[in-house]
mmCIF file as Biopython writes it, N, C-alpha, C and O atoms, coordinates in Angstrom:
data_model
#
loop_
_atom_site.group_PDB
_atom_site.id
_atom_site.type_symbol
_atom_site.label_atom_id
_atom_site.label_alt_id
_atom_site.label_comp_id
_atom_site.label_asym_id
_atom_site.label_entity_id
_atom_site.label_seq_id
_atom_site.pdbx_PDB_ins_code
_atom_site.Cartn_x
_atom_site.Cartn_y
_atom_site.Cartn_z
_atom_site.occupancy
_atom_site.B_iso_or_equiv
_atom_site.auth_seq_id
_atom_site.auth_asym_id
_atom_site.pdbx_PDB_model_num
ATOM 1   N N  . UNK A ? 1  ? 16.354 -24.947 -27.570 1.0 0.0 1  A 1 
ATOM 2   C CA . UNK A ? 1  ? 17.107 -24.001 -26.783 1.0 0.0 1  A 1 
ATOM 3   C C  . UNK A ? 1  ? 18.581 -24.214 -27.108 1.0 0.0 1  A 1 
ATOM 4   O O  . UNK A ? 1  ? 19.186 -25.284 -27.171 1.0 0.0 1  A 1 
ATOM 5   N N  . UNK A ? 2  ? 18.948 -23.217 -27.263 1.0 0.0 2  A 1 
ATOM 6   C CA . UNK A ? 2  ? 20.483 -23.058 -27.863 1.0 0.0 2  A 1 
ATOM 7   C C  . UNK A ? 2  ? 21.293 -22.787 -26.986 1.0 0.0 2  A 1 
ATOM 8   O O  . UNK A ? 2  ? 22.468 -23.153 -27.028 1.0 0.0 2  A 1 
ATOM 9   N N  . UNK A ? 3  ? 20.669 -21.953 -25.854 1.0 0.0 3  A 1 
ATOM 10  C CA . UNK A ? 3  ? 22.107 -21.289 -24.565 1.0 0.0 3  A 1 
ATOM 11  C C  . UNK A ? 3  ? 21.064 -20.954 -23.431 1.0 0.0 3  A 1 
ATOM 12  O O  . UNK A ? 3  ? 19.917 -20.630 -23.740 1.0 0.0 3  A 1 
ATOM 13  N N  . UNK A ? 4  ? 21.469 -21.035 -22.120 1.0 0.0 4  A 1 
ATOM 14  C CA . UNK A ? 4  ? 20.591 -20.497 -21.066 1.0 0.0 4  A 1 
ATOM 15  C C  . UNK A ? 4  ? 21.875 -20.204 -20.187 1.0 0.0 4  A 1 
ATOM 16  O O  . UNK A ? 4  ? 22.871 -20.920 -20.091 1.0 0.0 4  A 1 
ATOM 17  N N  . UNK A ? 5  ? 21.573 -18.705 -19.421 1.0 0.0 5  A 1 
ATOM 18  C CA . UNK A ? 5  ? 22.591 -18.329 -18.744 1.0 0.0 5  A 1 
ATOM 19  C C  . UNK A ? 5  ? 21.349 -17.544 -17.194 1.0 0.0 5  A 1 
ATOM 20  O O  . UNK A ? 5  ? 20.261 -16.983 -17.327 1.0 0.0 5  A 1 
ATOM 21  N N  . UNK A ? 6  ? 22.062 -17.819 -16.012 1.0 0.0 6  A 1 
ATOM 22  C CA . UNK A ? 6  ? 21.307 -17.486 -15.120 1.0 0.0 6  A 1 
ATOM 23  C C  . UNK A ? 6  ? 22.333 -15.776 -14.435 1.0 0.0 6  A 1 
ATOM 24  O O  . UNK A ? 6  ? 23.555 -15.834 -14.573 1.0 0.0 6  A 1 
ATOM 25  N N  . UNK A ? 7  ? 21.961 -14.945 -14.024 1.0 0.0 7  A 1 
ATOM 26  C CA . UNK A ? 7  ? 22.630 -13.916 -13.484 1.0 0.0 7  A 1 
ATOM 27  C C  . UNK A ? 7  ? 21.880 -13.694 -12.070 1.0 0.0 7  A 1 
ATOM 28  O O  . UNK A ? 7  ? 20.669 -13.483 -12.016 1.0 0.0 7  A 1 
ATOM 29  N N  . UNK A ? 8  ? 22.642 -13.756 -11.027 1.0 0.0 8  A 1 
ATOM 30  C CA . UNK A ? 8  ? 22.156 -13.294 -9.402  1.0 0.0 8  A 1 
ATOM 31  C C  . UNK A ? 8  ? 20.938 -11.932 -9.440  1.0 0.0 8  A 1 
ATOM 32  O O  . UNK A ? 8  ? 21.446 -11.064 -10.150 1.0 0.0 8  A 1 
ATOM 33  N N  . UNK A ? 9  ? 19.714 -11.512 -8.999  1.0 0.0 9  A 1 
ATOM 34  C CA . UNK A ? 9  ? 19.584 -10.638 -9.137  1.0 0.0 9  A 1 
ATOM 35  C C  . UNK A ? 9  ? 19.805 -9.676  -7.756  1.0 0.0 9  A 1 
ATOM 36  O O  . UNK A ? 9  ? 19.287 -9.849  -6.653  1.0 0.0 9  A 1 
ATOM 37  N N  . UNK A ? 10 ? 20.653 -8.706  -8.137  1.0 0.0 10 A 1 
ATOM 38  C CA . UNK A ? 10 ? 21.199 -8.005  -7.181  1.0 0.0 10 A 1 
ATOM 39  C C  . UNK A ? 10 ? 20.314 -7.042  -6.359  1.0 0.0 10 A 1 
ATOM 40  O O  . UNK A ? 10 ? 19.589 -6.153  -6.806  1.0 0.0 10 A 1 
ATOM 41  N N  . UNK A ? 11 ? 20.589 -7.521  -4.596  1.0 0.0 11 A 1 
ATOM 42  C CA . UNK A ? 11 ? 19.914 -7.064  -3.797  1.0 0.0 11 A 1 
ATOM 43  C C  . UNK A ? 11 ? 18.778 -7.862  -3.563  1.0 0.0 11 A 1 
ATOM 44  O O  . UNK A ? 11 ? 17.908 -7.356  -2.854  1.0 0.0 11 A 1 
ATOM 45  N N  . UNK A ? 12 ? 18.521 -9.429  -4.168  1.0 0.0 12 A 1 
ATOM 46  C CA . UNK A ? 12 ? 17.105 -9.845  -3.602  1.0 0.0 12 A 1 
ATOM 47  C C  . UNK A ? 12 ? 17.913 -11.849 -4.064  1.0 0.0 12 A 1 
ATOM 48  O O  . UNK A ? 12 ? 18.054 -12.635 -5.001  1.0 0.0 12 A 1 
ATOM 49  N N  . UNK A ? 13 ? 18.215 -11.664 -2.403  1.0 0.0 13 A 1 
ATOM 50  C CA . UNK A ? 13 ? 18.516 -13.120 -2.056  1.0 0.0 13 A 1 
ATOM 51  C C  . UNK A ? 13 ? 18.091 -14.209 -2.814  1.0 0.0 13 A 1 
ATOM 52  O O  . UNK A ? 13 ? 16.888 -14.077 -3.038  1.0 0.0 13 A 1 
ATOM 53  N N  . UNK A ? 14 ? 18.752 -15.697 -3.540  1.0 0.0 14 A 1 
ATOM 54  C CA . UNK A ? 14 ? 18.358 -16.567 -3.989  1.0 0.0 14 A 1 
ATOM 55  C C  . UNK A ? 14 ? 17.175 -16.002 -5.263  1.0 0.0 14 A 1 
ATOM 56  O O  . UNK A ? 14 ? 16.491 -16.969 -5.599  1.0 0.0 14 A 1 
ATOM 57  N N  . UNK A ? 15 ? 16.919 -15.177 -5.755  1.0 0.0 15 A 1 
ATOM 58  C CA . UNK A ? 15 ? 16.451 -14.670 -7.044  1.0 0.0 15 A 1 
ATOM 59  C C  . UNK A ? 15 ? 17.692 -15.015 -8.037  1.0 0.0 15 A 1 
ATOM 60  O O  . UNK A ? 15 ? 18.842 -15.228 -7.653  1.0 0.0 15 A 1 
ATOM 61  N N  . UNK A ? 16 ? 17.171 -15.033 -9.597  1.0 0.0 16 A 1 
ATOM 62  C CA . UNK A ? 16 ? 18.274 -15.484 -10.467 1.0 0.0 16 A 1 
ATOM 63  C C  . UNK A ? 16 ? 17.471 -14.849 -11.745 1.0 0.0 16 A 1 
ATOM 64  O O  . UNK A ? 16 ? 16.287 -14.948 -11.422 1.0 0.0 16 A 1 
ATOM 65  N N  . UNK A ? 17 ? 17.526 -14.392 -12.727 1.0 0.0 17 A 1 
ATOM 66  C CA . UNK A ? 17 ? 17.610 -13.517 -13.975 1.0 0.0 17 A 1 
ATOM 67  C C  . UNK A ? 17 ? 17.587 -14.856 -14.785 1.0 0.0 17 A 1 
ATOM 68  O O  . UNK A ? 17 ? 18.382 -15.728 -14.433 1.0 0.0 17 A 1 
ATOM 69  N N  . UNK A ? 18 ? 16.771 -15.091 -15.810 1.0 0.0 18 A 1 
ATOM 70  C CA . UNK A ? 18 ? 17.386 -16.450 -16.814 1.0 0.0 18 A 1 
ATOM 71  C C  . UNK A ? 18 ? 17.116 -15.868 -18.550 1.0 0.0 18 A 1 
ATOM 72  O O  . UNK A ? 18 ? 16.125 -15.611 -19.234 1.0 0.0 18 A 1 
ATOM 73  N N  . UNK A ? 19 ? 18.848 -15.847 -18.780 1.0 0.0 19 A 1 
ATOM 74  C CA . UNK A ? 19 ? 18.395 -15.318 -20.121 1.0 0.0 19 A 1 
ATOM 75  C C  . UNK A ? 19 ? 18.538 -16.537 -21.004 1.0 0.0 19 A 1 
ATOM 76  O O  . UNK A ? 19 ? 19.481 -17.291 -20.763 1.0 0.0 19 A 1 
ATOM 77  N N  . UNK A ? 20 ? 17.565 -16.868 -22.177 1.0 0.0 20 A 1 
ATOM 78  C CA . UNK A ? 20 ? 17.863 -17.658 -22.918 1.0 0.0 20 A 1 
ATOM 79  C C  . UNK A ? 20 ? 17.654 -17.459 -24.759 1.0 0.0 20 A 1 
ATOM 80  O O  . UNK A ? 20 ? 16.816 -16.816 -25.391 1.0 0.0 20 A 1 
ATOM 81  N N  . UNK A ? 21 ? 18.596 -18.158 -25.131 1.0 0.0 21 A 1 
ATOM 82  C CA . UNK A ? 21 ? 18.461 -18.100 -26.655 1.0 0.0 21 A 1 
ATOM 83  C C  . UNK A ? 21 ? 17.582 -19.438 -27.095 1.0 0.0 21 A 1 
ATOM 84  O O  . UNK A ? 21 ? 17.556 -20.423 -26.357 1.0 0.0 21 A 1 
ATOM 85  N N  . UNK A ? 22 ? 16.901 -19.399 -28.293 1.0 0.0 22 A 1 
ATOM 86  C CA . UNK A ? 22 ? 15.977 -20.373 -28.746 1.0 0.0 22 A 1 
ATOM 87  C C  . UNK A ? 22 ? 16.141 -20.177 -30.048 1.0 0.0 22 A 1 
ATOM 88  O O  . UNK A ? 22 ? 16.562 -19.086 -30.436 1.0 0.0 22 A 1 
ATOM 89  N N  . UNK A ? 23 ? 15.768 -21.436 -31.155 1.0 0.0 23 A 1 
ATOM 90  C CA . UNK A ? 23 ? 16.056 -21.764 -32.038 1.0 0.0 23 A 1 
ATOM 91  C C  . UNK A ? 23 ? 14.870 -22.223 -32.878 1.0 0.0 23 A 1 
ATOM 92  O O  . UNK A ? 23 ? 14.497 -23.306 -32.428 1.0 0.0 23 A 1 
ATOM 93  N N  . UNK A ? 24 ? 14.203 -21.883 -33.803 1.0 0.0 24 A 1 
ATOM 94  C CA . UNK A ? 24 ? 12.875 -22.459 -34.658 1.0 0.0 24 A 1 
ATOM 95  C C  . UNK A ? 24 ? 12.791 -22.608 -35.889 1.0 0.0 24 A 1 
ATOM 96  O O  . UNK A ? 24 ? 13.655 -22.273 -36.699 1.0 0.0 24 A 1 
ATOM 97  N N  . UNK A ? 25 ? 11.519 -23.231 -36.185 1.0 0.0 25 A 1 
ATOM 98  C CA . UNK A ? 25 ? 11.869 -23.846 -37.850 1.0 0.0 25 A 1 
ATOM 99  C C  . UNK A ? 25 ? 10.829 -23.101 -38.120 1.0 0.0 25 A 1 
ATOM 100 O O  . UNK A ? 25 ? 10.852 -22.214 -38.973 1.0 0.0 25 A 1 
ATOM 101 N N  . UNK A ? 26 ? 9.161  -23.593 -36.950 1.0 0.0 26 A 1 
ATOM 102 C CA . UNK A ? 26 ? 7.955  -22.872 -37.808 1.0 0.0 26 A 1 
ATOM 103 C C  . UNK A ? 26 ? 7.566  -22.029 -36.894 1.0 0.0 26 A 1 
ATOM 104 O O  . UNK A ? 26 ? 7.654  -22.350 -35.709 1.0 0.0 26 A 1 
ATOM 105 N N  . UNK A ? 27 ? 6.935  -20.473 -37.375 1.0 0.0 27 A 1 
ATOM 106 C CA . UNK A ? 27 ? 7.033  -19.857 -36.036 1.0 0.0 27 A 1 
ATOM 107 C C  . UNK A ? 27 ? 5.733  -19.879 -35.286 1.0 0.0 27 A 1 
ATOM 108 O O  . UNK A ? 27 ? 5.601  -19.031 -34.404 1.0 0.0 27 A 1 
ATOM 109 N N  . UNK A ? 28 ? 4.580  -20.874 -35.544 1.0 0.0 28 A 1 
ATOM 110 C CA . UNK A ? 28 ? 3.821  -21.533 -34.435 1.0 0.0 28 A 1 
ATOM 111 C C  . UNK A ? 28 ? 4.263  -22.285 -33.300 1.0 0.0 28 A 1 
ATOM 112 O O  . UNK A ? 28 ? 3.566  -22.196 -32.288 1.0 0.0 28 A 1 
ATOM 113 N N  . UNK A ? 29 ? 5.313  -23.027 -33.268 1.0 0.0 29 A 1 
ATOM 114 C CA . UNK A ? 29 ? 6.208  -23.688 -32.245 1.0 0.0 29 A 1 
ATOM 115 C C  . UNK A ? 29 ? 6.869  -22.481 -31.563 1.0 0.0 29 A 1 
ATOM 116 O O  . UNK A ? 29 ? 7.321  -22.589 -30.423 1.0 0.0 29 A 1 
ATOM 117 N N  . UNK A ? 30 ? 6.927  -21.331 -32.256 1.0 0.0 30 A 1 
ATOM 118 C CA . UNK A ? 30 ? 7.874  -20.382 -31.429 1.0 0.0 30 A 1 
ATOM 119 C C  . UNK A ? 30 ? 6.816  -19.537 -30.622 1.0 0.0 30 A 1 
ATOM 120 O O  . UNK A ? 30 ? 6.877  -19.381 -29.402 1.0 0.0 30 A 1 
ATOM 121 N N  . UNK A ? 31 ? 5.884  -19.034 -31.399 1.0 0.0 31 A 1 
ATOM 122 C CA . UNK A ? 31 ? 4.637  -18.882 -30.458 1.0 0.0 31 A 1 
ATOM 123 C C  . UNK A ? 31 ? 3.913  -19.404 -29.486 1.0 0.0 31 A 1 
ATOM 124 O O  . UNK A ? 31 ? 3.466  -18.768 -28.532 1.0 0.0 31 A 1 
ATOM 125 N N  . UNK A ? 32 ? 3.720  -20.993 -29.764 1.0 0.0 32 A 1 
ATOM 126 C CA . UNK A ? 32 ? 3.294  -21.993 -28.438 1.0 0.0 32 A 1 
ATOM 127 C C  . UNK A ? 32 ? 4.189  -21.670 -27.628 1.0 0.0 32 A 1 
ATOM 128 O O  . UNK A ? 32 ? 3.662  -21.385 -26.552 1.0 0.0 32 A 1 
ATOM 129 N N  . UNK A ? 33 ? 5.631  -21.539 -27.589 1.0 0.0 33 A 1 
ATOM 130 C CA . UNK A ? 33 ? 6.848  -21.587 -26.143 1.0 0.0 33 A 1 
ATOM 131 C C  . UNK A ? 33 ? 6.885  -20.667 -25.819 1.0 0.0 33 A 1 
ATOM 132 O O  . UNK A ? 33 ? 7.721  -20.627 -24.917 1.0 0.0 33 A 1 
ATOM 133 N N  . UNK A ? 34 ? 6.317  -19.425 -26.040 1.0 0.0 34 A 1 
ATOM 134 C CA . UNK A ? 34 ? 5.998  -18.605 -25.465 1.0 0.0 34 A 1 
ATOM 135 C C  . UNK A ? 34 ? 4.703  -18.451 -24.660 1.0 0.0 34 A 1 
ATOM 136 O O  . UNK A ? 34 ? 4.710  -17.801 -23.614 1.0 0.0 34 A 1 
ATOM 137 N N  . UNK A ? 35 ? 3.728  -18.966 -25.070 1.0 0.0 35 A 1 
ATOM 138 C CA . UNK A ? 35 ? 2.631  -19.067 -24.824 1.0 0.0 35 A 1 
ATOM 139 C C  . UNK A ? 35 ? 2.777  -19.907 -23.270 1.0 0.0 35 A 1 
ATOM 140 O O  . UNK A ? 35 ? 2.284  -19.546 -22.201 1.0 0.0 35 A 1 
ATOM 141 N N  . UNK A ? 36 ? 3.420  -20.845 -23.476 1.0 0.0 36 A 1 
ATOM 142 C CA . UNK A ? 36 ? 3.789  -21.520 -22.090 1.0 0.0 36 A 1 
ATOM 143 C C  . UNK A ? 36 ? 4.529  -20.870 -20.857 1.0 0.0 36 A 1 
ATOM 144 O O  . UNK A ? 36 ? 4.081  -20.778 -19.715 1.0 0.0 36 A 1 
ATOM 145 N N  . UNK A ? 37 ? 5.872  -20.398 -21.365 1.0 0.0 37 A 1 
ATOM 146 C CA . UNK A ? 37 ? 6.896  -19.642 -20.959 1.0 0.0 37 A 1 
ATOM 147 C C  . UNK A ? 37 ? 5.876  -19.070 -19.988 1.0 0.0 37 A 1 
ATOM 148 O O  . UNK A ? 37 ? 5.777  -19.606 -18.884 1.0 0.0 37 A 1 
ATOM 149 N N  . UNK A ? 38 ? 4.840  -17.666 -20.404 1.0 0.0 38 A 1 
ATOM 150 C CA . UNK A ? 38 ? 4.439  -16.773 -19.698 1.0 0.0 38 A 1 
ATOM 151 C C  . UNK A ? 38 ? 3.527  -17.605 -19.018 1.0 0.0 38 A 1 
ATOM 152 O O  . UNK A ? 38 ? 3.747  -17.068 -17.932 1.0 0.0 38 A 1 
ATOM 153 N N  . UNK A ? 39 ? 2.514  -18.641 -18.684 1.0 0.0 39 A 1 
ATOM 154 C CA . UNK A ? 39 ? 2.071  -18.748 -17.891 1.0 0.0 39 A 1 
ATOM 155 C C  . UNK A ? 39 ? 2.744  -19.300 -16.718 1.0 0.0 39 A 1 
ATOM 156 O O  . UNK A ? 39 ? 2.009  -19.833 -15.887 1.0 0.0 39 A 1 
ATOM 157 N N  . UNK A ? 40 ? 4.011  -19.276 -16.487 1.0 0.0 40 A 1 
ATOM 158 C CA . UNK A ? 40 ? 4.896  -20.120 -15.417 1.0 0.0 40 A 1 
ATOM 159 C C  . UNK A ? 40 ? 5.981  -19.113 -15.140 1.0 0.0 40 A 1 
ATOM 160 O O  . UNK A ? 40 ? 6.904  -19.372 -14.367 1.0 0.0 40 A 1 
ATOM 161 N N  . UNK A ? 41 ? 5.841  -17.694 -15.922 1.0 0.0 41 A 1 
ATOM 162 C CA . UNK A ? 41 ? 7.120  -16.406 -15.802 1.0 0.0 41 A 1 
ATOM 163 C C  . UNK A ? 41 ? 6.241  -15.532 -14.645 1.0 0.0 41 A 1 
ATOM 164 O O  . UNK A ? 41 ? 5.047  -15.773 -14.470 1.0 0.0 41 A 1 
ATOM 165 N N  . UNK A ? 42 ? 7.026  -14.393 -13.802 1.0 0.0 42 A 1 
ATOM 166 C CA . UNK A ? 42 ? 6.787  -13.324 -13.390 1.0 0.0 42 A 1 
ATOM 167 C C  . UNK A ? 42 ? 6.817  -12.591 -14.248 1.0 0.0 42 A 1 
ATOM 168 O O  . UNK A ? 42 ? 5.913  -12.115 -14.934 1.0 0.0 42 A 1 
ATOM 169 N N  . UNK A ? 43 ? 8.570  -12.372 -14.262 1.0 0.0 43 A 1 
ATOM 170 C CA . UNK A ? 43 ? 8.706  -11.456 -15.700 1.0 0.0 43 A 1 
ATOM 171 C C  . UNK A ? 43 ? 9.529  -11.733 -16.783 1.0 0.0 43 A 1 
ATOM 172 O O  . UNK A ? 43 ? 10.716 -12.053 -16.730 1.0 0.0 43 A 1 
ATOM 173 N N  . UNK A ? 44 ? 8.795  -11.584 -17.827 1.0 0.0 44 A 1 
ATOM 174 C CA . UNK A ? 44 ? 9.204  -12.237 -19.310 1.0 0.0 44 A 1 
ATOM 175 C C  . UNK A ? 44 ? 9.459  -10.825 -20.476 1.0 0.0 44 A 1 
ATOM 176 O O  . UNK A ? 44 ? 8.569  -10.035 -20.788 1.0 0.0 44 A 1 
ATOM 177 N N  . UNK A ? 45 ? 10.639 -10.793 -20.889 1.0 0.0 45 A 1 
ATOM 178 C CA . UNK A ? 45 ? 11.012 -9.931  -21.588 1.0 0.0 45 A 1 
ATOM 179 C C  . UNK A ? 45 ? 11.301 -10.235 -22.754 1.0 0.0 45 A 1 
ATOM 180 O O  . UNK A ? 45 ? 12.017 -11.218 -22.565 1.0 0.0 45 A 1 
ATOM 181 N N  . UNK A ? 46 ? 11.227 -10.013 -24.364 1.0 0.0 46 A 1 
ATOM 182 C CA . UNK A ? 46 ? 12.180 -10.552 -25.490 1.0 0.0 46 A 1 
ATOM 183 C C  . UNK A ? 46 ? 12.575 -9.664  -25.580 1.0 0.0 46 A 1 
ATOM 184 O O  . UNK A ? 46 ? 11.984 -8.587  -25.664 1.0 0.0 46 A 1 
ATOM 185 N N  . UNK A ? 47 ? 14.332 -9.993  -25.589 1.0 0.0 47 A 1 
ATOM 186 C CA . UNK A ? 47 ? 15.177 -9.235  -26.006 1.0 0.0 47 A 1 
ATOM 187 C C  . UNK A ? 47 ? 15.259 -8.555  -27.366 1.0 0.0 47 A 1 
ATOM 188 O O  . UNK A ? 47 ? 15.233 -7.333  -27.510 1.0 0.0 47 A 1 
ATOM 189 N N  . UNK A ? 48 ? 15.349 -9.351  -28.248 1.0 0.0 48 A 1 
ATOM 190 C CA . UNK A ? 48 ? 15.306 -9.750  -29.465 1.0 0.0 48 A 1 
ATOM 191 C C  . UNK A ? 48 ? 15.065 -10.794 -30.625 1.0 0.0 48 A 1 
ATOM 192 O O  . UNK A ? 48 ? 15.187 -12.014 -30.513 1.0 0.0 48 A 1 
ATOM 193 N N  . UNK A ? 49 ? 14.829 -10.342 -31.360 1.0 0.0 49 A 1 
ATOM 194 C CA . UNK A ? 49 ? 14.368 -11.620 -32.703 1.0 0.0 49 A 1 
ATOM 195 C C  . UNK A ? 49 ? 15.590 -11.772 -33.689 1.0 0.0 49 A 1 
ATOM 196 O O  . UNK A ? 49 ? 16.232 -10.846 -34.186 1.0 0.0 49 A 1 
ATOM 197 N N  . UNK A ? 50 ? 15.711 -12.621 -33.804 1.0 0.0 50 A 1 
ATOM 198 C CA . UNK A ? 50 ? 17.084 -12.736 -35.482 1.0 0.0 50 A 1 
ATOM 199 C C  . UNK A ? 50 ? 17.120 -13.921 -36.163 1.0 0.0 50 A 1 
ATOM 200 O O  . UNK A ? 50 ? 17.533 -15.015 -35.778 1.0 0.0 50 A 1 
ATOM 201 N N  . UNK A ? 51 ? 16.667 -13.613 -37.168 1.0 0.0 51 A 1 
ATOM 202 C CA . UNK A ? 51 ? 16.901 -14.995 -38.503 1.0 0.0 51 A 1 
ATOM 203 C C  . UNK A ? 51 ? 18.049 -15.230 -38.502 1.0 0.0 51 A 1 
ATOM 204 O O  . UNK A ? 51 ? 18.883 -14.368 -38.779 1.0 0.0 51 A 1 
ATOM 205 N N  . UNK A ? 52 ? 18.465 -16.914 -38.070 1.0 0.0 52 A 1 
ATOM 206 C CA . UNK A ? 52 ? 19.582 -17.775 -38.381 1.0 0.0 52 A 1 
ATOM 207 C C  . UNK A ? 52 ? 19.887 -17.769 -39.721 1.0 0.0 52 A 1 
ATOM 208 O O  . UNK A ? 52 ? 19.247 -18.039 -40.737 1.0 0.0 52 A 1 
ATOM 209 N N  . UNK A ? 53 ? 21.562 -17.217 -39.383 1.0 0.0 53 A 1 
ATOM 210 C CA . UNK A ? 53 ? 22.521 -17.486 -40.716 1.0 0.0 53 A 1 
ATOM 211 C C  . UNK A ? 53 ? 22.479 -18.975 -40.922 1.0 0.0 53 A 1 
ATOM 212 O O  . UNK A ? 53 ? 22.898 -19.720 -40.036 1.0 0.0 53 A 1 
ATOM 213 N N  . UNK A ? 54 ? 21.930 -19.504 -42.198 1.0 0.0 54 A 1 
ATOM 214 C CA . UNK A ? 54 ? 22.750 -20.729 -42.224 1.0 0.0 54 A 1 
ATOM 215 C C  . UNK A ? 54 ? 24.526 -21.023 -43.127 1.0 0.0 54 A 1 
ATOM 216 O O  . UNK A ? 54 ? 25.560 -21.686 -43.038 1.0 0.0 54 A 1 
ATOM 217 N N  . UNK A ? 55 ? 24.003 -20.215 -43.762 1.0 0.0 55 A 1 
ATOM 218 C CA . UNK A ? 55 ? 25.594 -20.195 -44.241 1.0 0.0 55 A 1 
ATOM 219 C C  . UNK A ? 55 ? 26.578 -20.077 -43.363 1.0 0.0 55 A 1 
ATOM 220 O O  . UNK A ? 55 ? 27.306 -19.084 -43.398 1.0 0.0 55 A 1 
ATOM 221 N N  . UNK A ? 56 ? 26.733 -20.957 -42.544 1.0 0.0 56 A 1 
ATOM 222 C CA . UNK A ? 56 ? 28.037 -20.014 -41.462 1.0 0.0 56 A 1 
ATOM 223 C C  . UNK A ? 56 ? 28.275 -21.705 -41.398 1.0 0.0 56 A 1 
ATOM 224 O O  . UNK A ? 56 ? 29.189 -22.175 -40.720 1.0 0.0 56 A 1 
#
């Protein structure tokens, strides 16, 4: 995990939004954490996917 940011969700007390970025080498490890993720999520969304620059 690279960044996790929480946002209030508006209109429903002590609720919190958790967006996070993640980082992988093989994408079976990226599949297992998901695989986990959802059995412990309500609601689970991917934003998006993007291959790391390494040149940077």
């Amino acid at each position: 995990m690279s960044k996790i940011q929480s946002m209030p969700v508006i209109g429903k007390r002590n609720e919190y939004d958790f967006f996070v970025d993640v980082e992988w080498k093989k994408q079976s490890d990226y599949e297992a954490a998901i695989r986990k993720v959802l059995k412990h999520s309500i609601n689970f969304n991917i934003m998006g996917e993007y291959i790391k620059n390494e040149k940077l």
